[in-house]
N, C-alpha and C positions, 0 to 999 in steps of 0.2 A: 449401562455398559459402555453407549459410547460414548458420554463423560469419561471416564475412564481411560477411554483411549486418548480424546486430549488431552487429558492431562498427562500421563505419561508421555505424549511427543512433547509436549512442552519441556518437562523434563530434560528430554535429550535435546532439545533445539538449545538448550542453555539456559542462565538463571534469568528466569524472565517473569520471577514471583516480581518485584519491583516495577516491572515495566504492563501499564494497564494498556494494550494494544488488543485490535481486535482483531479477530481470528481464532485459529488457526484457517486462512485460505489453502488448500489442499491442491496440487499440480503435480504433472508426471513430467518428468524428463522428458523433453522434446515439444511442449503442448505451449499453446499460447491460446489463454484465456479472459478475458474481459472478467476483471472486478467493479463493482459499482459498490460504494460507499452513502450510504445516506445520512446525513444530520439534520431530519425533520426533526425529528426529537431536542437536538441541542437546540434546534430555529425555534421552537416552543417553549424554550426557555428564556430567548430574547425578543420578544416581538420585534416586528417591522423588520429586522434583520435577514438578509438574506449572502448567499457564499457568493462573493467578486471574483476572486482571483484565487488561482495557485500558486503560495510566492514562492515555495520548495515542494521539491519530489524526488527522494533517493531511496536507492536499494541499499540496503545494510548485511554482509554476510555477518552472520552471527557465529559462526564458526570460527572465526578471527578474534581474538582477545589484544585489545579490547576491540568491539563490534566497528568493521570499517565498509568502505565504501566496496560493494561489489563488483565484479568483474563485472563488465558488460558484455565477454565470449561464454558465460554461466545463467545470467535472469539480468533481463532488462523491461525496461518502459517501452512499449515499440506504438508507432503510429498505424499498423495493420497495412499500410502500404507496402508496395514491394520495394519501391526504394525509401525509406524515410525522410520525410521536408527538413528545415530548418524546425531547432525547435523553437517555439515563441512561446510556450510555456514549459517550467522544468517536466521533462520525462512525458511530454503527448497526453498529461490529464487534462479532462475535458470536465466543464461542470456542467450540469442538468439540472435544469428549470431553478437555479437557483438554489436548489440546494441538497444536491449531490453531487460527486465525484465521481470519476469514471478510466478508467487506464485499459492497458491491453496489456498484461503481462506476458514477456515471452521466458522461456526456460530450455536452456541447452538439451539436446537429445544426449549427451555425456553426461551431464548432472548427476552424481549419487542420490540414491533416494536416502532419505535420512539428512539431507542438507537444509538446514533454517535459513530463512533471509526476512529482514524486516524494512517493510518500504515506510517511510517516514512520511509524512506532510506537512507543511504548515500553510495551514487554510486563511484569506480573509476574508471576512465578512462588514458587510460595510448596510446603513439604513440610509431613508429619502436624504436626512439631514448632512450625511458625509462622514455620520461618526462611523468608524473602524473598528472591527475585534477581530483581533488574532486566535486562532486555534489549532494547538498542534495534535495531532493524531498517529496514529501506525498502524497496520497490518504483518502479520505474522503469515509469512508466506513457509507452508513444510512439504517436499517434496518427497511424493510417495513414489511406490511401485506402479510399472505400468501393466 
């Protein structure tokens, strides 16, 4: 059954049979919650490779045809400080031990619930030797009731 339920929100968040992103990440209007993303699994696929850098991080409304960049007064990236620094990486992702990801999503206390947003990444990955692999990723961010 709650199969079921994903998929149906999927549904309303828009056509997103095409788009292989993970989630559905579930938040209430007003909450700000830490995502963590792991690519142990992709890193088992490359040895020696481990994640470098975040060289993109956007929010995407999906409620916009076609999908564009989101308000940042609706869901942003926040650094959990009260006032937020300079950012030195897009959107305050942090990587973890090399190979994982880590954000602090924030979400307007106005927010409809029923509103989709998809945060985007593009991840590097770099070995001892210097070589680099790129990897793009998403999350499907659907806000519920509170």
């Amino acid at each position: 059954m709650n199969q079921m339920l994903v998929d149906s929100r999927r549904q309303m968040c828009g056509p997103l049979s095409s788009c292989n992103c993970l989630g559905p990440f579930e938040m209430r209007p007003g909450e700000t919650q830490p995502l963590q993303i792991d690519f142990t699994g992709y890193l088992g696929t490359v040895p020696g490779f481990s994640l470098s850098a975040i060289e993109e991080a956007e929010v995407l409304d999906l409620f916009k045809n076609p999908p564009a960049p989101a308000a940042a007064t609706d869901i942003a990236l926040v650094s959990g400080l009260t006032v937020d620094p300079p950012v030195h990486q897009p959107g305050f992702v942090n990587i973890v031990e090399g190979k994982a990801v880590e954000v602090l999503v924030w979400t307007s206390p106005d927010l409809p619930v029923g509103r989709c947003f998809r945060i985007d990444f593009l991840l590097a990955f770099v070995d001892c030797s210097g070589r680099k692999l790129s990897l793009r990723e998403c999350m499907i961010v659907y806000i519920v009731s509170t």
